[in-house]
VOPAGU-2260 file (C-alpha; in pm, 1 decimal, decimal comma):
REM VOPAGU-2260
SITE   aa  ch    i         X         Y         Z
SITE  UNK   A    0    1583,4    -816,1    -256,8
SITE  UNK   A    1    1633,2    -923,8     116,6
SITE  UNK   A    2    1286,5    -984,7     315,7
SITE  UNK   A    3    1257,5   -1015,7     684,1
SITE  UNK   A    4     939,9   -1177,7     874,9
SITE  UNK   A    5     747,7    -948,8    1051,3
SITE  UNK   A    6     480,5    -995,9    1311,0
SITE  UNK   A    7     227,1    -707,3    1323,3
SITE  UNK   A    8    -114,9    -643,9    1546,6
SITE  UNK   A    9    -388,8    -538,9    1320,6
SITE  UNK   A   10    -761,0    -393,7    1451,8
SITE  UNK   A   11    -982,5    -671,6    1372,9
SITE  UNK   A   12   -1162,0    -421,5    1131,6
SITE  UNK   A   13    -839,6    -368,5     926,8
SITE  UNK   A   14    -756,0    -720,5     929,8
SITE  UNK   A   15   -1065,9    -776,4     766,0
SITE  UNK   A   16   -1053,9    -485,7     525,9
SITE  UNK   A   17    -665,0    -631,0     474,1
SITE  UNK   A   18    -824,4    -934,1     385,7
SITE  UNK   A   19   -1107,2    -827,0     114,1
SITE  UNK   A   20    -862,5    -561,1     -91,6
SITE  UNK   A   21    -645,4    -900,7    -112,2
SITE  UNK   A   22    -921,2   -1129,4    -190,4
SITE  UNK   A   23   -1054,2    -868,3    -462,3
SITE  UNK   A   24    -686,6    -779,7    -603,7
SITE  UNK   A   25    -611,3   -1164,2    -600,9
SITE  UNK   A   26    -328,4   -1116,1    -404,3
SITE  UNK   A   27    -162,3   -1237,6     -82,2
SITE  UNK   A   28    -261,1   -1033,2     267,2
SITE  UNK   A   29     145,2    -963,7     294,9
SITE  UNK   A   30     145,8    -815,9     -45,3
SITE  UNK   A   31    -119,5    -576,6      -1,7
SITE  UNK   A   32      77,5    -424,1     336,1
SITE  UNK   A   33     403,9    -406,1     118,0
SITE  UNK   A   34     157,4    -234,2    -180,5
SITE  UNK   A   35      13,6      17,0      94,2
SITE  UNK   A   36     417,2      84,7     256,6
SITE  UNK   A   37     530,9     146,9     -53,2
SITE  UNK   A   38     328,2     366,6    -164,3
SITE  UNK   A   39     341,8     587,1     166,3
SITE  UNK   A   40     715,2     592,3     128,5
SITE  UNK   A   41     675,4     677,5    -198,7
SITE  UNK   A   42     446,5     998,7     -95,1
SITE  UNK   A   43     730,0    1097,8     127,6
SITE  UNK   A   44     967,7    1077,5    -166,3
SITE  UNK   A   45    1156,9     766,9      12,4
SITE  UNK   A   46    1374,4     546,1    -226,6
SITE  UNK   A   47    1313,4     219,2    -291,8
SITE  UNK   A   48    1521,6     -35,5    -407,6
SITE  UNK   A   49    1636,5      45,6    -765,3
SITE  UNK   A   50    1372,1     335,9    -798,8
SITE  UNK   A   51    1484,4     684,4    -764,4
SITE  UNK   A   52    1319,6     904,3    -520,4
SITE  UNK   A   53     970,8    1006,6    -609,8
SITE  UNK   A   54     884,3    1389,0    -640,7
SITE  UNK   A   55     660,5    1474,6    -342,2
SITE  UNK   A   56     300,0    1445,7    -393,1
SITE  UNK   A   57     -35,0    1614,2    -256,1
SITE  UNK   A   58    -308,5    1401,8     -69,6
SITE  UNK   A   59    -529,9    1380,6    -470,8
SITE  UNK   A   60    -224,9    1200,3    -662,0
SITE  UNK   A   61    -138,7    1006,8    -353,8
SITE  UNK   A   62    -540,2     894,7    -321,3
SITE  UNK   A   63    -508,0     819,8    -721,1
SITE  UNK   A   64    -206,0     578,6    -687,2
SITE  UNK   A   65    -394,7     389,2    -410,7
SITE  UNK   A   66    -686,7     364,5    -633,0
SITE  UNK   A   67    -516,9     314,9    -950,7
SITE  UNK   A   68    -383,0     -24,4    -790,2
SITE  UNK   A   69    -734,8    -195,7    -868,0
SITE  UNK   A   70   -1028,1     120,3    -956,3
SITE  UNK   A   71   -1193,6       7,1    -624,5
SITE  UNK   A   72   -1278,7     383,3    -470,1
SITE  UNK   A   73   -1267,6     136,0    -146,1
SITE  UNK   A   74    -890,4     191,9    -157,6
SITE  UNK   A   75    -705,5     386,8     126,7
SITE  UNK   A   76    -759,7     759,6     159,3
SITE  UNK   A   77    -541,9    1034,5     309,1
């Protein structure tokens, strides 16, 4: 897989939200945005990579695969 560098503006409140969920996941700040992208293109039944499309999903299984990632109910909600 290809990767690009990106610069992107954050609110200072998300950066620092951005910055806990990677902290408590023991992950990298970059890998949490990819987590959080892929997961919205996977709600709107996007391909990725290798992965077929996924069937579409409603706003409670999308809210359980954000959760799922680490149990935290902190996790993004739609």
């Amino acid at each position: 897989m290809q990767t690009i560098q990106v610069g992107i503006r954050f609110p200072v409140e998300m950066k620092k939200w951005l910055e806990q969920q990677a902290a408590l996941n023991r992950s990298s700040q970059n890998s949490e945005v990819v987590r959080a992208v892929r997961a919205m293109m996977k709600a709107a039944g996007v391909q990725f990579g290798d992965h077929a499309p996924a069937a579409p999903v409603t706003k409670e299984t999308l809210n359980q695969e954000a959760t799922s990632h680490d149990g935290d109910d902190s996790a993004i909600r739609v």
